[in-house]
PQR file with spaces between the fields and no chain letter, atoms N, CA, C, O and H, PARSE charges and radii, in Angstrom:
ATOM       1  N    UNK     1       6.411   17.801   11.903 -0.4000 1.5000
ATOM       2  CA   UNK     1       5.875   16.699   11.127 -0.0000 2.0000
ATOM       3  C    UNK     1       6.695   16.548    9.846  0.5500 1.7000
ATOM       4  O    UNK     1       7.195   17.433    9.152 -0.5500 1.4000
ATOM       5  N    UNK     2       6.715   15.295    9.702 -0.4000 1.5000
ATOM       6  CA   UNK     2       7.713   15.274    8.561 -0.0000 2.0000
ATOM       7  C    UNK     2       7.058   14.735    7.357  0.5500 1.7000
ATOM       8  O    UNK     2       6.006   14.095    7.347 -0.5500 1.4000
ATOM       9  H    UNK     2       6.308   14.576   10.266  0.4000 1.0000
ATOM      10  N    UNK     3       7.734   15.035    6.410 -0.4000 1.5000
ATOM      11  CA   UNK     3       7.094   14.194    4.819 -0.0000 2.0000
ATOM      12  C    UNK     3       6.793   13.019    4.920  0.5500 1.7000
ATOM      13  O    UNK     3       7.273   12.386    5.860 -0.5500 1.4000
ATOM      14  H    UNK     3       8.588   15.555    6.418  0.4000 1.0000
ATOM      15  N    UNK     4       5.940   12.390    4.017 -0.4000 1.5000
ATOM      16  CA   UNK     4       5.633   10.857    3.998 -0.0000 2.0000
ATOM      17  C    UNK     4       6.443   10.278    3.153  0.5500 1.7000
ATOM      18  O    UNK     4       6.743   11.114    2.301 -0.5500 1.4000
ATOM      19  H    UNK     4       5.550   12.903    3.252  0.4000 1.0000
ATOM      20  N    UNK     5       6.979    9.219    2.942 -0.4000 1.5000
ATOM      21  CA   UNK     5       7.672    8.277    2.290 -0.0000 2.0000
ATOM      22  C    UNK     5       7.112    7.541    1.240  0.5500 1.7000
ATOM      23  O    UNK     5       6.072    6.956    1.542 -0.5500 1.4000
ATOM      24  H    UNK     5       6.735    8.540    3.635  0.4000 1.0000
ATOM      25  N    UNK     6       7.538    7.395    0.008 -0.4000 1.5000
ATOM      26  CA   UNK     6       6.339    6.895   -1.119 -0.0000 2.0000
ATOM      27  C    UNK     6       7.593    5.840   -1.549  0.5500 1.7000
ATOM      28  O    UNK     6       8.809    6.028   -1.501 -0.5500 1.4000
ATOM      29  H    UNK     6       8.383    7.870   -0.238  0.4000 1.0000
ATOM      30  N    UNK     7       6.890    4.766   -1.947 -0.4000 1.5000
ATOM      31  CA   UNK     7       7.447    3.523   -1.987 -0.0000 2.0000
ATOM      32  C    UNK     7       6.798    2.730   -3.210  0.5500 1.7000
ATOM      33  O    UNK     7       5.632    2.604   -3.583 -0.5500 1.4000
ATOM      34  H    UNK     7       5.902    4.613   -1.986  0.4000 1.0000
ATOM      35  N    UNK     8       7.859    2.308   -3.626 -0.4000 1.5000
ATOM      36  CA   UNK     8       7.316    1.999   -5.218 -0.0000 2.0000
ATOM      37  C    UNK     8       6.597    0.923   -4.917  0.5500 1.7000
ATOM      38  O    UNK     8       6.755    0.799   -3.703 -0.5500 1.4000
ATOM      39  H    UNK     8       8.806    2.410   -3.323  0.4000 1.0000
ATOM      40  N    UNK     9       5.679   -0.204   -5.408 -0.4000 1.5000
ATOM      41  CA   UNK     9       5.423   -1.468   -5.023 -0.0000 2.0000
ATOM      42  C    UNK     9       5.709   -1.851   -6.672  0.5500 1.7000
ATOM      43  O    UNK     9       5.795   -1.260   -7.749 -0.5500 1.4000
ATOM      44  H    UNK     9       5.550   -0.103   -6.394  0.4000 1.0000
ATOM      45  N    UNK    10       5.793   -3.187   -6.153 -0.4000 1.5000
ATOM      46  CA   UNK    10       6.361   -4.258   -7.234 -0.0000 2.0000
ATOM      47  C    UNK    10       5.437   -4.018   -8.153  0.5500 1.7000
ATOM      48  O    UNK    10       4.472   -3.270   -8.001 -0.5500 1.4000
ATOM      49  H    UNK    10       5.723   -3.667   -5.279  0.4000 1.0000
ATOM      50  N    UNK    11       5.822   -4.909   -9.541 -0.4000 1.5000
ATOM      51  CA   UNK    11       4.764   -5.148  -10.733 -0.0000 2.0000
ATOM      52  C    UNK    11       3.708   -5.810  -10.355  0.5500 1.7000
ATOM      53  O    UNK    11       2.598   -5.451  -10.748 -0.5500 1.4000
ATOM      54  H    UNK    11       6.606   -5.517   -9.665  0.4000 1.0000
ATOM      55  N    UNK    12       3.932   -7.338   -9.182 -0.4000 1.5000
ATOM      56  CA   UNK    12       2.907   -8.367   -9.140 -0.0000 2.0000
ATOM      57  C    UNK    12       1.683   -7.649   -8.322  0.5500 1.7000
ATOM      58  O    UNK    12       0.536   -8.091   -8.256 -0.5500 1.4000
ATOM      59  H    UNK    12       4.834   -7.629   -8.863  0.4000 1.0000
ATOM      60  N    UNK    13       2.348   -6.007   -7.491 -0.4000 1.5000
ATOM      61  CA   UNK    13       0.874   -5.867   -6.870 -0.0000 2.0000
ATOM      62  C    UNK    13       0.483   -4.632   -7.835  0.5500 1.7000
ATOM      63  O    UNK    13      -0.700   -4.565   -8.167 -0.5500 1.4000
ATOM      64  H    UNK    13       3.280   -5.648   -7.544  0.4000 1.0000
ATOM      65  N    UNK    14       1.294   -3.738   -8.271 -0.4000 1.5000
ATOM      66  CA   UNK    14       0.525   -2.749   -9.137 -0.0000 2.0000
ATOM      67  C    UNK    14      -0.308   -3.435  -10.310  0.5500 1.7000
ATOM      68  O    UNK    14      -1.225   -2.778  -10.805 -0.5500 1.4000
ATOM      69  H    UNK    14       2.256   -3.792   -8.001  0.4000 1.0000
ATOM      70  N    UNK    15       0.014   -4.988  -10.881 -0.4000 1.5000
ATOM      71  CA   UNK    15      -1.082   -5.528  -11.615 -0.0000 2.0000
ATOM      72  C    UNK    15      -2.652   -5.923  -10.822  0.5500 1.7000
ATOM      73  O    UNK    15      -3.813   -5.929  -11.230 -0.5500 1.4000
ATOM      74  H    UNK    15       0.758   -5.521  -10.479  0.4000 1.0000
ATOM      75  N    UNK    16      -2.058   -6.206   -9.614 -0.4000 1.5000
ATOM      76  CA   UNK    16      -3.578   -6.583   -8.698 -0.0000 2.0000
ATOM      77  C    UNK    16      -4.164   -5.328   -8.042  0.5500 1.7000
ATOM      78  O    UNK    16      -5.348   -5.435   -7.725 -0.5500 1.4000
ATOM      79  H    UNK    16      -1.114   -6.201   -9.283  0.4000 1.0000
ATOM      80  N    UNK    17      -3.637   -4.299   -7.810 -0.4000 1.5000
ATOM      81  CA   UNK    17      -4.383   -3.116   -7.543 -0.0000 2.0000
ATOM      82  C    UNK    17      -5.052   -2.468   -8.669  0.5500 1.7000
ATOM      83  O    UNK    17      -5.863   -1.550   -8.546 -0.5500 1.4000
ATOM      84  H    UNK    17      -2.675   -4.212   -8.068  0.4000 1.0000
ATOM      85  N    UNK    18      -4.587   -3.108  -10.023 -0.4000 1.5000
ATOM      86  CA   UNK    18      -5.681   -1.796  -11.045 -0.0000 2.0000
ATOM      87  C    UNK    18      -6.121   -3.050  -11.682  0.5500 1.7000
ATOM      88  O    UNK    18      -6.090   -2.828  -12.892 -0.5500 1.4000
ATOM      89  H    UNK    18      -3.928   -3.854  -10.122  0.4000 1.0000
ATOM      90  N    UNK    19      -6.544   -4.348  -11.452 -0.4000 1.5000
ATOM      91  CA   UNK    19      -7.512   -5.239  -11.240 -0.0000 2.0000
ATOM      92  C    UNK    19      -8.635   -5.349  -10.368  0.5500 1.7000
ATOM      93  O    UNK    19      -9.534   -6.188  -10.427 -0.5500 1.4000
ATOM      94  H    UNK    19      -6.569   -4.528  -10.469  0.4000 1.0000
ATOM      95  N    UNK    20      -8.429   -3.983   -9.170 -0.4000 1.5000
ATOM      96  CA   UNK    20      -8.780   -3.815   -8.507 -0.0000 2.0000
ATOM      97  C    UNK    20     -10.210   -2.854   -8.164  0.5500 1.7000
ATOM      98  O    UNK    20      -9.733   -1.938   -8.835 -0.5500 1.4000
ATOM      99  H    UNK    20      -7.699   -3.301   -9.122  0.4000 1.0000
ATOM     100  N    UNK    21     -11.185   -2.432   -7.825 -0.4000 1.5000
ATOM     101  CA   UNK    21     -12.093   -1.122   -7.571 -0.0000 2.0000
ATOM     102  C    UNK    21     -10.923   -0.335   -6.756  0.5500 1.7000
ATOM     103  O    UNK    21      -9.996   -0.811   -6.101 -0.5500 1.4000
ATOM     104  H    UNK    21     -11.572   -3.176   -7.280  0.4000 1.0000
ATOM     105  N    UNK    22     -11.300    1.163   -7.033 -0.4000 1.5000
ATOM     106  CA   UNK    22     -10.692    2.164   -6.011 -0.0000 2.0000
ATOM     107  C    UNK    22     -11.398    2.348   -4.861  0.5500 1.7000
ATOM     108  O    UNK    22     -12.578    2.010   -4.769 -0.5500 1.4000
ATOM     109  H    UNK    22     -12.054    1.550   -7.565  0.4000 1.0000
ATOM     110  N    UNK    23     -10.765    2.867   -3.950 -0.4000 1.5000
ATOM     111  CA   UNK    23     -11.420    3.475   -3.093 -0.0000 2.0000
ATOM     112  C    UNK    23     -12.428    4.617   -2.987  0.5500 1.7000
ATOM     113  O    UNK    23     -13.531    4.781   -2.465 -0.5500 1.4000
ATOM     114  H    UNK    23      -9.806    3.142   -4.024  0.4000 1.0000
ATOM     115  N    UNK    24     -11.191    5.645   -4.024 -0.4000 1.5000
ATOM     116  CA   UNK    24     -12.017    6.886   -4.225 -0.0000 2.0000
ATOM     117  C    UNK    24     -11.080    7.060   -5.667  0.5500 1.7000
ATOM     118  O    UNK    24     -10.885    5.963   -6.191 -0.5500 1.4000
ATOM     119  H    UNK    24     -10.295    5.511   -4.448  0.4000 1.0000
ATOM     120  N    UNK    25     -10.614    7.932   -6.228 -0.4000 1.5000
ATOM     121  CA   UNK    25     -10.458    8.591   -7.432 -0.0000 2.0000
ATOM     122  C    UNK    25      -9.215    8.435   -6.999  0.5500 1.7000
ATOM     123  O    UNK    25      -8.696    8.952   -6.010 -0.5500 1.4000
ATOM     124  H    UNK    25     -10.773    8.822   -5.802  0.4000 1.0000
ATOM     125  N    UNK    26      -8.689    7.603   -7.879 -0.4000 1.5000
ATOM     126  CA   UNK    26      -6.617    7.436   -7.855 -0.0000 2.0000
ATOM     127  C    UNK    26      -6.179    6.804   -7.141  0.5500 1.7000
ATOM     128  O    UNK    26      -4.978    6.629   -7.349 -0.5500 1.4000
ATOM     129  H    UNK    26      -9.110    7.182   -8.683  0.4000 1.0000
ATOM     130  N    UNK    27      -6.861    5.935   -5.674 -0.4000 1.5000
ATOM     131  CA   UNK    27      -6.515    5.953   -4.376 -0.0000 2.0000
ATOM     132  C    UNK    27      -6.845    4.440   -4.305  0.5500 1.7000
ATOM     133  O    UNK    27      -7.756    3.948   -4.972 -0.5500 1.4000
ATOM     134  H    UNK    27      -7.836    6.077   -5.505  0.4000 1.0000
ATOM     135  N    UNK    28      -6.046    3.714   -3.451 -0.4000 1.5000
ATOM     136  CA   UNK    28      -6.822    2.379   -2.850 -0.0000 2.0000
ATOM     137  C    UNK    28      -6.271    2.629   -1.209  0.5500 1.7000
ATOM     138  O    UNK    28      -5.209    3.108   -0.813 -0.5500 1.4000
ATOM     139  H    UNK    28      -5.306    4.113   -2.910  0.4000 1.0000
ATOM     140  N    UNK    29      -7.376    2.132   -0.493 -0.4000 1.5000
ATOM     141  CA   UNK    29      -6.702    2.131    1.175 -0.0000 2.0000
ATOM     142  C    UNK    29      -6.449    0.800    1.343  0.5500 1.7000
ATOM     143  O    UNK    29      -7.139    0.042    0.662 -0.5500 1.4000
ATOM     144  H    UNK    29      -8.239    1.743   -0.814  0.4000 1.0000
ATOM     145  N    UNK    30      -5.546    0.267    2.157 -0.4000 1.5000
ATOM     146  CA   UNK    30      -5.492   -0.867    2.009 -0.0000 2.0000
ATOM     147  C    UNK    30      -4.197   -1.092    3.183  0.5500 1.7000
ATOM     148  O    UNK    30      -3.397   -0.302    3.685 -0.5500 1.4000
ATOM     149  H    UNK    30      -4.986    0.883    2.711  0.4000 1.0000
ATOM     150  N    UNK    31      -4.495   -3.005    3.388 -0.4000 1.5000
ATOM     151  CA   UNK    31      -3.974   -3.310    4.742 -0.0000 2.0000
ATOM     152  C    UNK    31      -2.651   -4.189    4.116  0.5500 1.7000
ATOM     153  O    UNK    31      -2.803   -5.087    3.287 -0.5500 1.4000
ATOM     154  H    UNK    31      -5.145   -3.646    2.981  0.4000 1.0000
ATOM     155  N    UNK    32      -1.406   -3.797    4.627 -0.4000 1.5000
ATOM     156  CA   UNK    32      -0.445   -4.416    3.876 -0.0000 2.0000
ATOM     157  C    UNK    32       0.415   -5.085    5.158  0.5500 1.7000
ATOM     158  O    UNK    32       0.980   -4.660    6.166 -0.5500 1.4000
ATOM     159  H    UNK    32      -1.283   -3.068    5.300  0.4000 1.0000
ATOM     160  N    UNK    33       0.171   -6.419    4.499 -0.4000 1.5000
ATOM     161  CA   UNK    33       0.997   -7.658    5.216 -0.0000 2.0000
ATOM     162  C    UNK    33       2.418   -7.776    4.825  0.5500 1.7000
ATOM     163  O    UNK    33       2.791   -8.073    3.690 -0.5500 1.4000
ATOM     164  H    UNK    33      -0.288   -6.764    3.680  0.4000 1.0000
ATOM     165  N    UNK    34       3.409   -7.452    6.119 -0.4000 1.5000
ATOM     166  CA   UNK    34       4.799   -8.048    5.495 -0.0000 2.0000
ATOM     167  C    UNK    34       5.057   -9.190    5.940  0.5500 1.7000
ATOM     168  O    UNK    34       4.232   -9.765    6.650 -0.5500 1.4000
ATOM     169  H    UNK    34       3.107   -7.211    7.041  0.4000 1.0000
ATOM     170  N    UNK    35       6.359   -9.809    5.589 -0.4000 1.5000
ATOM     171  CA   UNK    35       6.823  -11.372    5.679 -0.0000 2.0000
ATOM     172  C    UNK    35       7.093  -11.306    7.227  0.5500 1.7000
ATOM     173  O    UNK    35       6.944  -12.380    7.811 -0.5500 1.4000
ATOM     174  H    UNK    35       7.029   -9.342    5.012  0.4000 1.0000
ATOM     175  N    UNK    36       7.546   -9.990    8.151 -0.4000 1.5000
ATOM     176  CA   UNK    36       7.787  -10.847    9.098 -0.0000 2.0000
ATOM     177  C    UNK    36       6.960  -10.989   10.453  0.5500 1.7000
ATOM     178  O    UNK    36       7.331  -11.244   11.599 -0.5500 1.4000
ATOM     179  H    UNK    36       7.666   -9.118    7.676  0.4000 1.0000
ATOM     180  N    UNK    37       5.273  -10.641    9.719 -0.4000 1.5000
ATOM     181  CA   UNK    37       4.072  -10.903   10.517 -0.0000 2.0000
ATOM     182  C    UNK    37       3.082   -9.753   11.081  0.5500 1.7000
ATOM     183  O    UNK    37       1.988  -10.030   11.574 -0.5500 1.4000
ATOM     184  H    UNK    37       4.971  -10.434    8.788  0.4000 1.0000
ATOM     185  N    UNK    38       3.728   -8.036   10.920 -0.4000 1.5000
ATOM     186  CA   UNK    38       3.250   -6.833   11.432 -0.0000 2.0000
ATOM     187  C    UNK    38       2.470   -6.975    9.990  0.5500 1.7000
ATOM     188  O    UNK    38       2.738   -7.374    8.856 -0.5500 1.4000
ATOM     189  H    UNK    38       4.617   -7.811   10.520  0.4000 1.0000
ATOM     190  N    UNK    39       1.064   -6.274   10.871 -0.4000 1.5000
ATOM     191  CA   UNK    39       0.545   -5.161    9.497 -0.0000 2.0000
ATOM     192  C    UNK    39       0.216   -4.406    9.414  0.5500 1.7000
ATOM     193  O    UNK    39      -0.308   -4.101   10.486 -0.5500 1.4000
ATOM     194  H    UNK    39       0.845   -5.950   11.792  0.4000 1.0000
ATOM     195  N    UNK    40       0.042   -3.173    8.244 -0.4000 1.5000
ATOM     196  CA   UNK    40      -0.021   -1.802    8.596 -0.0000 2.0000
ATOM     197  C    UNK    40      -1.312   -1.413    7.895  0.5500 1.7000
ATOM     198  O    UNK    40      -1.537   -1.205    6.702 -0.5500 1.4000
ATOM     199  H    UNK    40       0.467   -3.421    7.374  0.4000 1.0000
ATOM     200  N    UNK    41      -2.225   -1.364    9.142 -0.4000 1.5000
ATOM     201  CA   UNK    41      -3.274   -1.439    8.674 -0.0000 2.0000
ATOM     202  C    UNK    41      -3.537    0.078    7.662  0.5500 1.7000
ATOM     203  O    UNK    41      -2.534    0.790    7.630 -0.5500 1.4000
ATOM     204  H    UNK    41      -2.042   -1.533   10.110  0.4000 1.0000
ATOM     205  N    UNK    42      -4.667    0.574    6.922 -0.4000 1.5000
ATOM     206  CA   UNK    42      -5.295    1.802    6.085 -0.0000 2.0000
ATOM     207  C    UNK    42      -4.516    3.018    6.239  0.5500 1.7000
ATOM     208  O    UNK    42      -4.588    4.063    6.885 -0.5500 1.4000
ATOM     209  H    UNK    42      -5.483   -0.004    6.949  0.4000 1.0000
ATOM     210  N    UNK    43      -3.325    2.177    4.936 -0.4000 1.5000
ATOM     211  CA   UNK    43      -2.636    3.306    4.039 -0.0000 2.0000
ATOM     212  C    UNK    43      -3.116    3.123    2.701  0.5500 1.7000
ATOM     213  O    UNK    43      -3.786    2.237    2.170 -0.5500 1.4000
ATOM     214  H    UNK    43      -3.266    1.328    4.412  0.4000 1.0000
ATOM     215  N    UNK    44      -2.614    4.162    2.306 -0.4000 1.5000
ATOM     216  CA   UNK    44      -2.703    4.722    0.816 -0.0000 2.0000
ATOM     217  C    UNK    44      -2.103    4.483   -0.102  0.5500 1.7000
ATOM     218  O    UNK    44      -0.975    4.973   -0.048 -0.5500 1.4000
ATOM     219  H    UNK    44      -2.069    4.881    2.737  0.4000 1.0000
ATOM     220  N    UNK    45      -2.416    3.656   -1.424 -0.4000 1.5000
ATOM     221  CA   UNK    45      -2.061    3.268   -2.303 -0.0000 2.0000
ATOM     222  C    UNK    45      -2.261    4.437   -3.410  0.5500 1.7000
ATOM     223  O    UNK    45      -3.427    4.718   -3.688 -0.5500 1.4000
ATOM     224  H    UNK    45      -3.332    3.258   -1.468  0.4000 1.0000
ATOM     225  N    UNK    46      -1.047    5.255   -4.169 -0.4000 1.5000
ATOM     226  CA   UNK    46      -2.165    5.946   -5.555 -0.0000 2.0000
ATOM     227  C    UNK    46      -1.385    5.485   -6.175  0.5500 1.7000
ATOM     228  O    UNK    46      -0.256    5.020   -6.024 -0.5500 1.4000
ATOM     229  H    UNK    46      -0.100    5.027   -3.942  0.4000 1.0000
ATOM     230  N    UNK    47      -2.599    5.759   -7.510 -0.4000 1.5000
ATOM     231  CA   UNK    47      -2.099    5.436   -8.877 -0.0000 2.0000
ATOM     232  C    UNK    47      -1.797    3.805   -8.674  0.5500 1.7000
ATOM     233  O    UNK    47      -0.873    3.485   -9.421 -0.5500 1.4000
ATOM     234  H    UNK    47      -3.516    6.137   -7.632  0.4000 1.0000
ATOM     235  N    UNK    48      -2.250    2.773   -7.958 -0.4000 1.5000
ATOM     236  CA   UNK    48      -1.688    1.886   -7.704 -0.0000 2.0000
ATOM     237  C    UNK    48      -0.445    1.420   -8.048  0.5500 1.7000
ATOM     238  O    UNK    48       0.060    0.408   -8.535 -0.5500 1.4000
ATOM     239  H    UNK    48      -3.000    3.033   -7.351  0.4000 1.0000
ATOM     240  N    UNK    49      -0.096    2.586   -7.595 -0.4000 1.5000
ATOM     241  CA   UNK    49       1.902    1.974   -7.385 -0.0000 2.0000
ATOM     242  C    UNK    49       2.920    2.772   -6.575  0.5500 1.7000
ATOM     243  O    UNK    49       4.133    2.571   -6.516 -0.5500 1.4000
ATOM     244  H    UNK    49      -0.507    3.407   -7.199  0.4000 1.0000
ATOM     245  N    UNK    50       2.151    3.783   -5.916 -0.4000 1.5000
ATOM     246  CA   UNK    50       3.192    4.107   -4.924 -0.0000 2.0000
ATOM     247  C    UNK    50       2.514    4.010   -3.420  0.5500 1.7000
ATOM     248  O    UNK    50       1.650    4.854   -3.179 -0.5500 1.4000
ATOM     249  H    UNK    50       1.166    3.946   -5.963  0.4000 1.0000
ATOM     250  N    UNK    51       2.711    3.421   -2.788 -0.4000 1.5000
ATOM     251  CA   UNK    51       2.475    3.397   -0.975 -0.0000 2.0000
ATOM     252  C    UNK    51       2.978    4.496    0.131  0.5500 1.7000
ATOM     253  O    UNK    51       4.125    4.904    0.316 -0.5500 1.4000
ATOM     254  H    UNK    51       3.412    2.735   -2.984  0.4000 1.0000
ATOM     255  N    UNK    52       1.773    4.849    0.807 -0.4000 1.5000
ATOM     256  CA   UNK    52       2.274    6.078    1.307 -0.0000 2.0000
ATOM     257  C    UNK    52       2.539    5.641    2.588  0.5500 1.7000
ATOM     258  O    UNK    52       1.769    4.921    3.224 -0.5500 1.4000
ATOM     259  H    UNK    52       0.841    4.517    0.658  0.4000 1.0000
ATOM     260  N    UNK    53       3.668    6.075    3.016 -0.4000 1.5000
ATOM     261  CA   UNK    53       3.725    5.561    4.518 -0.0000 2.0000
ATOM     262  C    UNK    53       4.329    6.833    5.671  0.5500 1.7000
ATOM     263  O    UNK    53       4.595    7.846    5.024 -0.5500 1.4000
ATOM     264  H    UNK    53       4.293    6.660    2.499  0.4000 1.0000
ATOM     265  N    UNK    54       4.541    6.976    6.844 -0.4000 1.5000
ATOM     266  CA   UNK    54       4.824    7.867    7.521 -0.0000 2.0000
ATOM     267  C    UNK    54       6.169    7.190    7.603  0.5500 1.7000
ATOM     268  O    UNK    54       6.630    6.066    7.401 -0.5500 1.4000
ATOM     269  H    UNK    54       4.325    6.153    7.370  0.4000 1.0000
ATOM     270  N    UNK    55       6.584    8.350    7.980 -0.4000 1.5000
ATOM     271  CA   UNK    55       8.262    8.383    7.850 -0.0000 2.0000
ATOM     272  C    UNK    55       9.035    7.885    8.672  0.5500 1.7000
ATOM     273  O    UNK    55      10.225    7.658    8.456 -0.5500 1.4000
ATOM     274  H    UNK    55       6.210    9.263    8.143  0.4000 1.0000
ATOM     275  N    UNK    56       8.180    7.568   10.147 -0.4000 1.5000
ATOM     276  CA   UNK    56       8.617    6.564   10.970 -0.0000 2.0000
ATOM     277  C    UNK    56       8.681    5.236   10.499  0.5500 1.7000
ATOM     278  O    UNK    56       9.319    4.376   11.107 -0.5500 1.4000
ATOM     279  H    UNK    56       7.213    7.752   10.323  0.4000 1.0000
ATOM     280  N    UNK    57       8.122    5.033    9.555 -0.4000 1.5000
ATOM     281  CA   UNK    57       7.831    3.324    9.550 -0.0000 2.0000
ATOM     282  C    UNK    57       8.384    3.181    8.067  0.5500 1.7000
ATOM     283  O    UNK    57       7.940    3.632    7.011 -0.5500 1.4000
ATOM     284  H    UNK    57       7.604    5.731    9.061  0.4000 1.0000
ATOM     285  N    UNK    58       9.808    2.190    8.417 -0.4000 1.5000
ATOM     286  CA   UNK    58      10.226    1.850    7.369 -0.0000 2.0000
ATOM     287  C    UNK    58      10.694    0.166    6.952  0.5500 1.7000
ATOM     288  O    UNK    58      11.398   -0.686    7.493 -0.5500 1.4000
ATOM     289  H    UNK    58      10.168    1.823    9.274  0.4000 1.0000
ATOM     290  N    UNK    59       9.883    0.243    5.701 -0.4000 1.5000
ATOM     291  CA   UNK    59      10.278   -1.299    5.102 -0.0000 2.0000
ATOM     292  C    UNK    59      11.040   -0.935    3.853  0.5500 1.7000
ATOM     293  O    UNK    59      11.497    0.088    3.345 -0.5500 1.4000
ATOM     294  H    UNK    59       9.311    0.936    5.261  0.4000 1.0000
ATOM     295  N    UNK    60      10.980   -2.169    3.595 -0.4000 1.5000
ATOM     296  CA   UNK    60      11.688   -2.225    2.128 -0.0000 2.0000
ATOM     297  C    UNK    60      10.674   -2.725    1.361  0.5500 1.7000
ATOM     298  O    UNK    60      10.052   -3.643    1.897 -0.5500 1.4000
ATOM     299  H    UNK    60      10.609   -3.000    4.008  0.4000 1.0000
ATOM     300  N    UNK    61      10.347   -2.424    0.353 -0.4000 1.5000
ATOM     301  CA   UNK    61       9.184   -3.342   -0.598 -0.0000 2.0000
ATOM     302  C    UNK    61       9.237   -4.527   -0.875  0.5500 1.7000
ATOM     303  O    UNK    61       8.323   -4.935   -1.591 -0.5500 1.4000
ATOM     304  H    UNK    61      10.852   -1.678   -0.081  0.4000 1.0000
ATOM     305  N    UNK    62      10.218   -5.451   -0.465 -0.4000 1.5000
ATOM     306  CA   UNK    62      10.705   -6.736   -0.899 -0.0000 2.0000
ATOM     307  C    UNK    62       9.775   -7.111    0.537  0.5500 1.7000
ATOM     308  O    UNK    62       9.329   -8.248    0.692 -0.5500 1.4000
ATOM     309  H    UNK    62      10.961   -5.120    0.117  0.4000 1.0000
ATOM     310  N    UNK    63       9.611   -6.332    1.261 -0.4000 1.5000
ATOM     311  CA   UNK    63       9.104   -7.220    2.390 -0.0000 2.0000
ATOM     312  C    UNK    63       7.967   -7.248    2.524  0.5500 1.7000
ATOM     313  O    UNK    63       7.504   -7.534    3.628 -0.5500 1.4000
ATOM     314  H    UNK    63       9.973   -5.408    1.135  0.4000 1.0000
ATOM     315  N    UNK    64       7.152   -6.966    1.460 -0.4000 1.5000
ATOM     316  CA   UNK    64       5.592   -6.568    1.225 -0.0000 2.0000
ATOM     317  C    UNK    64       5.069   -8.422    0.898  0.5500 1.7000
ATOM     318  O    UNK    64       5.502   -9.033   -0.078 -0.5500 1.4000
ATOM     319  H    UNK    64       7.528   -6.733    0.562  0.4000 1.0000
ATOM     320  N    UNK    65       4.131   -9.033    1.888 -0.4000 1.5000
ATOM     321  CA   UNK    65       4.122  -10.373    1.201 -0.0000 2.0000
ATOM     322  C    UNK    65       2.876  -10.327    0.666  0.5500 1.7000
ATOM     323  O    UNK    65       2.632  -11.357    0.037 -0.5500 1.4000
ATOM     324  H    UNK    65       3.779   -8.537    2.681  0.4000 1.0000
ATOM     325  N    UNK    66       1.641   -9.223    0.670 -0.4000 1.5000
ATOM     326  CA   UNK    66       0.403   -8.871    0.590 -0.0000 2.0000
ATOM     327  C    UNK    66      -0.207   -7.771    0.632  0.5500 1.7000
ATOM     328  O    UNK    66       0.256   -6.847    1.300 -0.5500 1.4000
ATOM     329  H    UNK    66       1.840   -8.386    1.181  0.4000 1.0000
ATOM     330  N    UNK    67      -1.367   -7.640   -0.069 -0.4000 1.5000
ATOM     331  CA   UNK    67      -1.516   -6.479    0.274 -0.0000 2.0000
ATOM     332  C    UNK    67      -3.639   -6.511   -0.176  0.5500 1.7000
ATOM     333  O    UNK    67      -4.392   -6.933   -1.054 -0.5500 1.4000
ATOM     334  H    UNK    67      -1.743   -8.391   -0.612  0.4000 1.0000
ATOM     335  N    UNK    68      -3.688   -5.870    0.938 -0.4000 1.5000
ATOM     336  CA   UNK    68      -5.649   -6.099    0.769 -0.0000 2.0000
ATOM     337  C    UNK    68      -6.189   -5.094    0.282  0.5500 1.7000
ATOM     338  O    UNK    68      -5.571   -4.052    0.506 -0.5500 1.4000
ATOM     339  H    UNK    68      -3.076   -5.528    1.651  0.4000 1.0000
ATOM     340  N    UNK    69      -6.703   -5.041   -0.044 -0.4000 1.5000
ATOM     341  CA   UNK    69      -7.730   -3.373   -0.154 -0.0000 2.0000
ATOM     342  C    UNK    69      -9.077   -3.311    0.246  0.5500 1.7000
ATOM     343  O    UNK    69      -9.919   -3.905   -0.427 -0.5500 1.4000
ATOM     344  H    UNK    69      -7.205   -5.886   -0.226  0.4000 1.0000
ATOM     345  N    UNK    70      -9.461   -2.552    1.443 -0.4000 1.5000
ATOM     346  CA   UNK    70      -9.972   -2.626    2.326 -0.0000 2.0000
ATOM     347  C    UNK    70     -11.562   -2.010    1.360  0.5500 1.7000
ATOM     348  O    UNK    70     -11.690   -1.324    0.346 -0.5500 1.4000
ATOM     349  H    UNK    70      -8.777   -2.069    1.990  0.4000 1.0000
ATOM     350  N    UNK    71     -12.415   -2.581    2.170 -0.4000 1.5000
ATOM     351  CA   UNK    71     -14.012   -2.547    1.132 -0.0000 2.0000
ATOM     352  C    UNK    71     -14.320   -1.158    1.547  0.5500 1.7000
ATOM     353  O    UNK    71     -14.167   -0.852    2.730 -0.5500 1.4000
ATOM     354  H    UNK    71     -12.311   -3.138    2.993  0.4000 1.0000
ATOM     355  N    UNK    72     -14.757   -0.256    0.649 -0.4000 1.5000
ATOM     356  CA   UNK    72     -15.606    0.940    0.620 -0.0000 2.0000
ATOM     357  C    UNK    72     -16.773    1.158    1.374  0.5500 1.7000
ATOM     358  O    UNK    72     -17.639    0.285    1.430 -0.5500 1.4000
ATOM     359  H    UNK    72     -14.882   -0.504   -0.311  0.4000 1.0000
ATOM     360  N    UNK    73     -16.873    2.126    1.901 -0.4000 1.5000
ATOM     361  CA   UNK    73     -17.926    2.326    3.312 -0.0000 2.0000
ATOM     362  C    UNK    73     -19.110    2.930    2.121  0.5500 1.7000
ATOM     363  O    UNK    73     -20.226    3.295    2.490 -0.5500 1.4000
ATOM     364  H    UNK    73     -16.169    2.835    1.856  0.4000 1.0000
């Protein structure tokens, strides 16, 4: 198993994630839409600004066109 990949996200969403409720303490889960139509559904946002992703799956942050944060159970 390999390390996860942490990925900076832009200013325009680290301003809308800590506009945001958390999930839990530091954390947002959340469903992130890219431009060219996949989405990756409940990953991990902390500190709202780095995205955690598995190491198979790679974007570039430019290709982030959205990003949701999925409602608290």
């Amino acid at each position: 198993m390999s390390d996860p990949q942490k990925i900076q996200l832009s200013e325009k969403f680290v301003q809308q994630l800590m506009n945001t409720p958390e999930t839990g303490m530091g954390f947002h889960q959340v469903d992130i839409y890219l431009n060219n139509g996949i989405v990756l559904r409940n990953k991990i946002v902390l500190n709202c600004s780095i995205l955690i992703l598995e190491d198979s799956i790679k974007i570039d942050p430019n290709e982030i066109e959205e990003i949701i944060v999925n409602e608290s159970i």
